[in-house]
C-alpha positions as CSV (number, residue, x, y, z in Angstrom):
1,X,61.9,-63.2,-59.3
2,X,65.2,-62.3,-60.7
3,X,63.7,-62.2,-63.8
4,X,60.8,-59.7,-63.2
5,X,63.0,-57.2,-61.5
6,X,65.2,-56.9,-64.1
7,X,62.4,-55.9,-66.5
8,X,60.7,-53.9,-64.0
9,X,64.4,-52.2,-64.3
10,X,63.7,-52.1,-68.2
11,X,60.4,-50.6,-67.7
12,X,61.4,-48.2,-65.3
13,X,64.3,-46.6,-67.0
14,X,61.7,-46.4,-70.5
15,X,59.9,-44.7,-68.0
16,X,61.4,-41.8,-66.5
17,X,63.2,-41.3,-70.6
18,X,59.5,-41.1,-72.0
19,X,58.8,-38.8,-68.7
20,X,62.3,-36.8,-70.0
21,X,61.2,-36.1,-73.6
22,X,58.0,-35.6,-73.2
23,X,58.9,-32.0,-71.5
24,X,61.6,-31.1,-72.9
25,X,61.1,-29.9,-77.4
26,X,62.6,-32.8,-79.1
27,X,62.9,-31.1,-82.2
28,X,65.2,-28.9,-80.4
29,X,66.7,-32.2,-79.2
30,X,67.1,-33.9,-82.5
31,X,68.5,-30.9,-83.9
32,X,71.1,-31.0,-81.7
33,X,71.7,-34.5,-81.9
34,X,72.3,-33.8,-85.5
35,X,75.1,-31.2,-85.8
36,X,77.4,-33.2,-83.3
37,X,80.1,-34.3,-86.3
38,X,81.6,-37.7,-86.8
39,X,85.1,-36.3,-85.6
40,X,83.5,-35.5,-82.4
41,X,82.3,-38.8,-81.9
42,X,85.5,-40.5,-82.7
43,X,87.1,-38.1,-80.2
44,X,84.6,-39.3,-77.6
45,X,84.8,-42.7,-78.1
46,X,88.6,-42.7,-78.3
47,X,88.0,-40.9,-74.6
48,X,85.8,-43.7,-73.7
49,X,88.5,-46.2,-74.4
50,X,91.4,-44.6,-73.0
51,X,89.2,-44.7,-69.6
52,X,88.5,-48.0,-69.9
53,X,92.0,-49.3,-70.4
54,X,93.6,-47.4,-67.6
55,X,90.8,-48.7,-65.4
56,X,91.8,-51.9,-66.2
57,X,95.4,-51.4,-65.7
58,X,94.7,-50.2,-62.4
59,X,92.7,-53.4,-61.4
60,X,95.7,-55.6,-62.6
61,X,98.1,-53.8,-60.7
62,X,95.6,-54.0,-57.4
63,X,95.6,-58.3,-57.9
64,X,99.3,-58.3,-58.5
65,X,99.6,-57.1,-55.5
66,X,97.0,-59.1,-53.9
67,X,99.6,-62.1,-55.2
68,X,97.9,-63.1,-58.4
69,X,100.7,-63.7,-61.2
70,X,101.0,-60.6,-63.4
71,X,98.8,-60.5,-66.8
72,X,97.4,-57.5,-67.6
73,X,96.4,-58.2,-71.5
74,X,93.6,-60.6,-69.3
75,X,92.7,-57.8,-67.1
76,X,92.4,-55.5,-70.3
77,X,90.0,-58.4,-71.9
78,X,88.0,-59.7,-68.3
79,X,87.4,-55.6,-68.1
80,X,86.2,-54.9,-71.4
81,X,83.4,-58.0,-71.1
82,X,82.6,-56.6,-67.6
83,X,82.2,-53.4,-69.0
84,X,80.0,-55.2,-71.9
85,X,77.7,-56.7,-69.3
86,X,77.0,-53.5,-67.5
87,X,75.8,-52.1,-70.5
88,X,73.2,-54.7,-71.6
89,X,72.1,-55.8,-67.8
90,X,69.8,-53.9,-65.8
91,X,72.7,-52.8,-63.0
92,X,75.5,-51.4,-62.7
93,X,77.7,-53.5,-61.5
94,X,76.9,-57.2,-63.2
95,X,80.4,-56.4,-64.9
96,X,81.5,-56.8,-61.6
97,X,79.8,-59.9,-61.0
98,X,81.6,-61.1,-64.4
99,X,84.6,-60.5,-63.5
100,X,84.6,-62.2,-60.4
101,X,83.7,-65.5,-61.7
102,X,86.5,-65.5,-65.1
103,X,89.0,-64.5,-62.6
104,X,87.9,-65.9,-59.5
105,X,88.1,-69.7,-61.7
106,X,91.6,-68.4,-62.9
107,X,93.1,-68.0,-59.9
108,X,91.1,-71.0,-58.0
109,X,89.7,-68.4,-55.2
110,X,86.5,-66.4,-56.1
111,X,86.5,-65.1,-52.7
112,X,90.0,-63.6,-53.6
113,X,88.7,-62.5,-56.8
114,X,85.7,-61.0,-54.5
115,X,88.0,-58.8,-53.0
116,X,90.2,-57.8,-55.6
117,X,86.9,-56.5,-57.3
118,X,85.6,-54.6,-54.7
119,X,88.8,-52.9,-54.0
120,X,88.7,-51.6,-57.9
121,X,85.8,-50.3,-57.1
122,X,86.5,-48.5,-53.7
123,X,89.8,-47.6,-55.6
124,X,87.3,-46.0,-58.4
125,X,85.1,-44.2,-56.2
126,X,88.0,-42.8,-54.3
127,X,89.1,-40.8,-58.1
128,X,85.8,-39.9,-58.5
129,X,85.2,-38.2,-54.9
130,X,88.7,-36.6,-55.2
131,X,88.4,-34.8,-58.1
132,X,84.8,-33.8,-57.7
133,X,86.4,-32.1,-53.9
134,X,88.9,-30.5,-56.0
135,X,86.5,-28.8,-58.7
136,X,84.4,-28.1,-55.5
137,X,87.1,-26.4,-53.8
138,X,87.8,-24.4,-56.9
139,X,84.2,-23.3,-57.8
140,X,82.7,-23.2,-54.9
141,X,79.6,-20.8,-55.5
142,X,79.0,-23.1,-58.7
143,X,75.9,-24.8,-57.1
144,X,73.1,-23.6,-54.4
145,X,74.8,-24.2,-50.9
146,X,72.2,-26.7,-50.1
147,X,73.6,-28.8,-52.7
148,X,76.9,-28.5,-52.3
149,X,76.3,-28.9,-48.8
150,X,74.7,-32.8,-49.2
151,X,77.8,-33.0,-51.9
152,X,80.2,-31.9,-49.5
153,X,78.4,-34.6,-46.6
154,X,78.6,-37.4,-49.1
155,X,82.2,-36.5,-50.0
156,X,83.3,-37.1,-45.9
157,X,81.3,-39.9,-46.1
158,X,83.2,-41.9,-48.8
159,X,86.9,-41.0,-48.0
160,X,85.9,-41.6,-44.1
161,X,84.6,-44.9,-45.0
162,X,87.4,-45.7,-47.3
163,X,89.8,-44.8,-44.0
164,X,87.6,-47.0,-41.9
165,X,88.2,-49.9,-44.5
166,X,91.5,-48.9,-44.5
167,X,91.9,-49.6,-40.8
168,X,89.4,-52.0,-39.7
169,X,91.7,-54.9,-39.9
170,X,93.9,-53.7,-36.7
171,X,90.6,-53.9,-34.4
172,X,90.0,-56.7,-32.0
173,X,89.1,-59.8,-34.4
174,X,85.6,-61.2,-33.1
175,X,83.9,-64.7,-34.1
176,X,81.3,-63.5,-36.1
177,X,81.1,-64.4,-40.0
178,X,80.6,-61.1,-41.6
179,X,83.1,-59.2,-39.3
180,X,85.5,-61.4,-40.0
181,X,85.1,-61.5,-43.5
182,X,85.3,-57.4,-43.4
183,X,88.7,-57.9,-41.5
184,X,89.8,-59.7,-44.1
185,X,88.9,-57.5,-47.1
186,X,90.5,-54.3,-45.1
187,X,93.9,-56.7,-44.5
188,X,94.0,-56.7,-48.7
189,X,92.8,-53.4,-48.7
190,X,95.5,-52.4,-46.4
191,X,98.2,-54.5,-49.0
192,X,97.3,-52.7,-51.5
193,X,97.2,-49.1,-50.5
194,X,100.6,-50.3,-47.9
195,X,102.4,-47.3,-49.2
196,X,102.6,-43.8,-49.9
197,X,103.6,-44.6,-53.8
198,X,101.1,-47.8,-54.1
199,X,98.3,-45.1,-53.0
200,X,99.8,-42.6,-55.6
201,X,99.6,-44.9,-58.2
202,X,95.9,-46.0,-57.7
203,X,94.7,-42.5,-56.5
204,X,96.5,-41.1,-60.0
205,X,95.0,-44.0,-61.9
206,X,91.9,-43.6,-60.9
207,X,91.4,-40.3,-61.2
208,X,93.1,-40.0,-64.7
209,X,90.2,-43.0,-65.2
210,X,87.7,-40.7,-64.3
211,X,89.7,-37.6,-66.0
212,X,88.7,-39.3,-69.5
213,X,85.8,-39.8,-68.5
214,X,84.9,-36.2,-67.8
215,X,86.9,-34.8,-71.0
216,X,84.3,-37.2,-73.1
217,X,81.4,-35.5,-71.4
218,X,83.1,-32.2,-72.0
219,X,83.9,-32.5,-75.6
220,X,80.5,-34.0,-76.3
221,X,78.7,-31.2,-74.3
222,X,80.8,-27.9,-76.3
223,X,79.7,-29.3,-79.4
224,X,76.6,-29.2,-78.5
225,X,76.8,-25.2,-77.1
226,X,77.9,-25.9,-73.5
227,X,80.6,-24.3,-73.3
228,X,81.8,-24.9,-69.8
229,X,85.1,-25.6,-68.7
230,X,86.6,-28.7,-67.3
231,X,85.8,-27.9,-63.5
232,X,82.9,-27.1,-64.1
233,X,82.2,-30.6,-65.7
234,X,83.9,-32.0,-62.7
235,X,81.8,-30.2,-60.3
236,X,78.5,-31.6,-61.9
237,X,78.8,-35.0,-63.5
238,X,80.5,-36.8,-60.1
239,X,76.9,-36.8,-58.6
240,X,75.1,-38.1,-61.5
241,X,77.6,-41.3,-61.6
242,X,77.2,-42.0,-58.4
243,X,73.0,-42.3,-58.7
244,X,73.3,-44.2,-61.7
245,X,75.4,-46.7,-59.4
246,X,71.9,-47.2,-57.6
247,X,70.3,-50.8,-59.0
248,X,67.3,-49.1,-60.0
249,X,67.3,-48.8,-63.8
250,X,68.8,-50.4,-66.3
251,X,72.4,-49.8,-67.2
252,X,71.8,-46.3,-65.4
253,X,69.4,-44.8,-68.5
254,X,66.6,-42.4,-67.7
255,X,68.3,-42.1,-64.1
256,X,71.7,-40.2,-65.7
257,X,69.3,-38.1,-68.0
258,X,67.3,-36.7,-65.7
259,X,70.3,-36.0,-63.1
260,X,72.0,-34.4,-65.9
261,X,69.5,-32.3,-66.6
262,X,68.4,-31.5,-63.1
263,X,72.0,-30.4,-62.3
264,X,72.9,-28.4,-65.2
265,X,69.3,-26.5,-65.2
266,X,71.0,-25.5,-61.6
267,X,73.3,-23.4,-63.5
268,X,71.5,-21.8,-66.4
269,X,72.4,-25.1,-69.0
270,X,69.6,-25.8,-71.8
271,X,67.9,-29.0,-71.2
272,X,67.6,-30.1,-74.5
273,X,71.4,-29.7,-75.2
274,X,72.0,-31.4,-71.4
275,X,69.1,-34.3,-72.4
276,X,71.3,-34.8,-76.3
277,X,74.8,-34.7,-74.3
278,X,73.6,-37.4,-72.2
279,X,72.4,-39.8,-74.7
280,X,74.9,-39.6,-76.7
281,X,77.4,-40.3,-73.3
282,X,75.0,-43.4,-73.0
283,X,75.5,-45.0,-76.7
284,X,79.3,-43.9,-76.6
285,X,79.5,-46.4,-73.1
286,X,77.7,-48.8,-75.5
287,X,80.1,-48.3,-78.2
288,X,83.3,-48.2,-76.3
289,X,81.9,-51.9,-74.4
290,X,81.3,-53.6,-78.0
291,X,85.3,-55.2,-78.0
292,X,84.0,-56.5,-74.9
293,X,81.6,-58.5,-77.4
294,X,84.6,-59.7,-79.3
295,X,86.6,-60.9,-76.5
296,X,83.8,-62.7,-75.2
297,X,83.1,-64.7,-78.5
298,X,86.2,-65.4,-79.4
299,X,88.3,-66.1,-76.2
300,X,87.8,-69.5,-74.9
301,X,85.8,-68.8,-72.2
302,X,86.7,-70.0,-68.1
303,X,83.7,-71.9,-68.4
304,X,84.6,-74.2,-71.0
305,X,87.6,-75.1,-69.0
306,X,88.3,-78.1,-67.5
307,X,90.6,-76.5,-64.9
308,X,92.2,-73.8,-63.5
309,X,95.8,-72.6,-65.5
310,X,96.7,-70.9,-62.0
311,X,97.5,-73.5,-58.6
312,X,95.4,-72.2,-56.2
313,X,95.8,-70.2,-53.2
């Protein structure tokens, strides 16, 4: 079953990209595609990288403080193969999954591991929400109402839910499985953002994450004639990330594309130099995943271990 919904992933992302091209003139396209220089793409996948490694800085810092022993060169490595894995399996988040079971086996406590995990990616989510609020607040009249409207509903959504999370932990504790286990999450939740200078730090981390992110897209896009400024870029792209976090295609392909050029048509962008800026985002993820590869090879891998370096917890 597993199986045939991860190619019906496949299929479905070849799907809506063949539905993409098909209206749009690929020689246009290709054209494009072809004056982006090589310097351009270093810049981009330097970019790429930079996000990747504060990213995983931030989710050592957030199991240090969740009382795992400081190591942050295996956070770095764990982070690059998740990263690997969410590029070459249908969904977005089987990185996650990863990650969960190398360190979840290091530290003897894959629920711990769980958690640590899932706060990395509230912590994420919270960077992305904050600076797409910002850009909003700065161009407000950027976007039809309507959208920014739903943008603006989905943007109270997350930070109330993060609050919620934040919180949950001090109601009445019931004997029910899955309340309990909540409780416990927003308890580590609460450990980690216990301060005004912990939440600093993994707000600023986050969003400088996300920042890199965003200045890859940017400097990818004016080389390709879209010359928009950062806000701008900040303002649009938050919405695509979070539909390509929906486990319907694979890796997010033909999902991003078609948001991207659905929400840049919205303010006057070509599609064909929207369509180009997005696959060449896409193969840059690819590229900047590949020491992911390396690690994975090379390192002896948790599996292969006869037992855990860490006593557990």
């Amino acid at each position: 079953m597993k199986i045939a919904l991860a190619w019906l992933k496949v299929v479905f992302s070849i799907g809506l990209l063949w539905l993409i091209f098909d209206r749009l003139d690929n020689e246009q396209l290709w054209s494009n595609i072809s004056h982006i220089g090589l310097a351009t793409l270093l810049l981009a996948l330097l970019l790429q990288l930079a996000s990747t490694l504060t990213a995983a800085y931030r989710w050592s810092l957030i199991q240090q403080w969740l009382g795992d022993p400081p190591d942050t060169r295996f956070y770095a490595k764990s982070y690059f193969k998740g990263s690997l894995f969410n590029q070459l399996l249908p969904t977005s988040i089987g990185g996650d999954a990863y990650r969960v079971l190398e360190n979840g086996h290091r530290i003897n406590s894959p629920k711990e591991a769980f958690f640590g995990v899932f706060i990395d990616r509230i912590a994420g989510l919270l960077g992305l929400l904050l600076l797409n609020a910002l850009a909003l607040f700065w161009l407000p009249d950027l976007l039809p109402s309507n959208i920014t409207i739903t943008i603006g509903i989905i943007l109270v959504i997350g930070f109330s839910g993060a609050l919620f999370g934040l919180c949950l932990h001090k109601l009445p504790r019931w004997k029910l499985p899955l309340w309990s286990s909540l409780q416990k999450l927003s308890r580590r939740f609460a450990r980690v953002y216990r301060n005004a200078r912990t939440i600093s730090i993994q707000l600023g981390l986050s969003v400088l994450t996300h920042l890199f992110s965003m200045l890859v897209l940017m400097t990818l896009g004016q080389s390709l004639g879209l010359e928009f400024e950062l806000m701008v870029y900040l303002a649009v792209i938050p919405p695509v990330i979070l539909l390509t976090l929906l486990p319907l295609s694979f890796a997010g392909w033909g999902i991003r594309e078609g948001a991207m050029v659905g929400i840049f048509a919205l303010i006057g962008a070509p599609a064909e130099a929207v369509l180009a800026m997005s696959v060449i985002y896409g193969l840059t993820l690819v590229a900047a995943s590949l020491p992911g590869l390396w690690f994975f090879i090379h390192d002896k891998q948790w599996w292969q271990k006869g037992q855990s370096s860490v006593t557990p917890r």
